[in-house]
N, C-alpha and C positions, 0 to 999 in steps of 0.2 A: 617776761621770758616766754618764749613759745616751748610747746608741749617739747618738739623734737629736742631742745638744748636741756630740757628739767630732769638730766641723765644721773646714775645710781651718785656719782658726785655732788652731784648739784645738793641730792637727796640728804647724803653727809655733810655737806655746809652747811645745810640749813638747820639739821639737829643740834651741831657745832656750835652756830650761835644763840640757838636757844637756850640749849644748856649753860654757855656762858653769863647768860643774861637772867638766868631763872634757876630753879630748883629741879629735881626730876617729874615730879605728876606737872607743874606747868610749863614745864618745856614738852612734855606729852602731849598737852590740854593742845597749847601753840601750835606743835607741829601737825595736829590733827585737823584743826580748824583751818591753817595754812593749805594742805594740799585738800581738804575737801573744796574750800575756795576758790584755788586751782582751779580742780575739774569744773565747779559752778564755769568761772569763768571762761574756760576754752570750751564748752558747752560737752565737757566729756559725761558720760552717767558715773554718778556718785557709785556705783555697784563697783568701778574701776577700782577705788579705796579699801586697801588690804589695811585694815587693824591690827592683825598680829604682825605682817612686816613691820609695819609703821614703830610701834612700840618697840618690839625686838632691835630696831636699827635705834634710836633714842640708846636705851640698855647701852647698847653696842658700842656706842660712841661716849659714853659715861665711862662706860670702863676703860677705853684706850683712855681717856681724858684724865682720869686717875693715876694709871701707870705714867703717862711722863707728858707732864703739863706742858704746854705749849705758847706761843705768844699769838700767833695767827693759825688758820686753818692750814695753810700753806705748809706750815712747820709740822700741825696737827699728823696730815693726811703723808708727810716724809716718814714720821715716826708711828704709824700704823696701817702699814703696809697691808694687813688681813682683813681691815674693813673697806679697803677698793674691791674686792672678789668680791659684785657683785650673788653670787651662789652663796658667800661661809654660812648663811642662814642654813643651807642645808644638813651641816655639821651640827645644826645643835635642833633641826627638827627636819624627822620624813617628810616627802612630801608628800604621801597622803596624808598629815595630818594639816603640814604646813600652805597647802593650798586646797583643803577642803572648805565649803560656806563655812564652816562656821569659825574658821580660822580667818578669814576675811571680814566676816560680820563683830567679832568679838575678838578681845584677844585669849590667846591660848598658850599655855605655857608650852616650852620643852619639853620633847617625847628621846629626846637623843642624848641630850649633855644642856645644862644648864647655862645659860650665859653670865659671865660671870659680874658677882654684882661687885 
């Protein structure tokens, strides 16, 4: 997949299926080494790879996954309409906290509202 089509969607599929197929820390572990791969691969610098996004969307898609199981992503992303906005991360963190280094290098919890487990 080229960079321009691997949009906040694409991002939720691929948590989607991890989750389906694994537990939460290796659908983490997965989706971490998946898009660091990525970038290796379209020769983007690894520095592009946000940690706390990365995690918090994982989270994110565990919980809608929870509230009302689904059969395909398809059905998934019908029945949780708040994790397409792109931005709702900013609902559960500032952005200086959410897009400072160290929020990108590590992850960091919610400064806003917890996400819920």
């Amino acid at each position: 997949m080229a960079p321009a089509q691997f949009n906040h969607e694409a991002h939720l599929r691929l948590a989607y299926v991890y989750l389906v197929e694994n537990d939460l820390t290796a659908a983490q572990e997965r989706m971490r080494g998946a898009l660091l791969g990525f970038l290796a691969t379209h020769g983007i610098p690894p520095e592009k790879f946000h940690e706390t996004l990365t995690r918090a969307w994982v989270l994110a898609v565990r919980h809608f996954m929870s509230r009302s199981p689904s059969l395909c992503f398809s059905e998934f992303s019908a029945k949780s309409q708040p994790l397409l906005d792109s931005k709702v991360m900013l609902t559960h963190y500032s952005s200086s906290v959410l897009f400072s280094p160290s929020a990108r290098a590590s992850y960091v919890e919610p400064d806003l509202a917890a996400i819920p487990q």
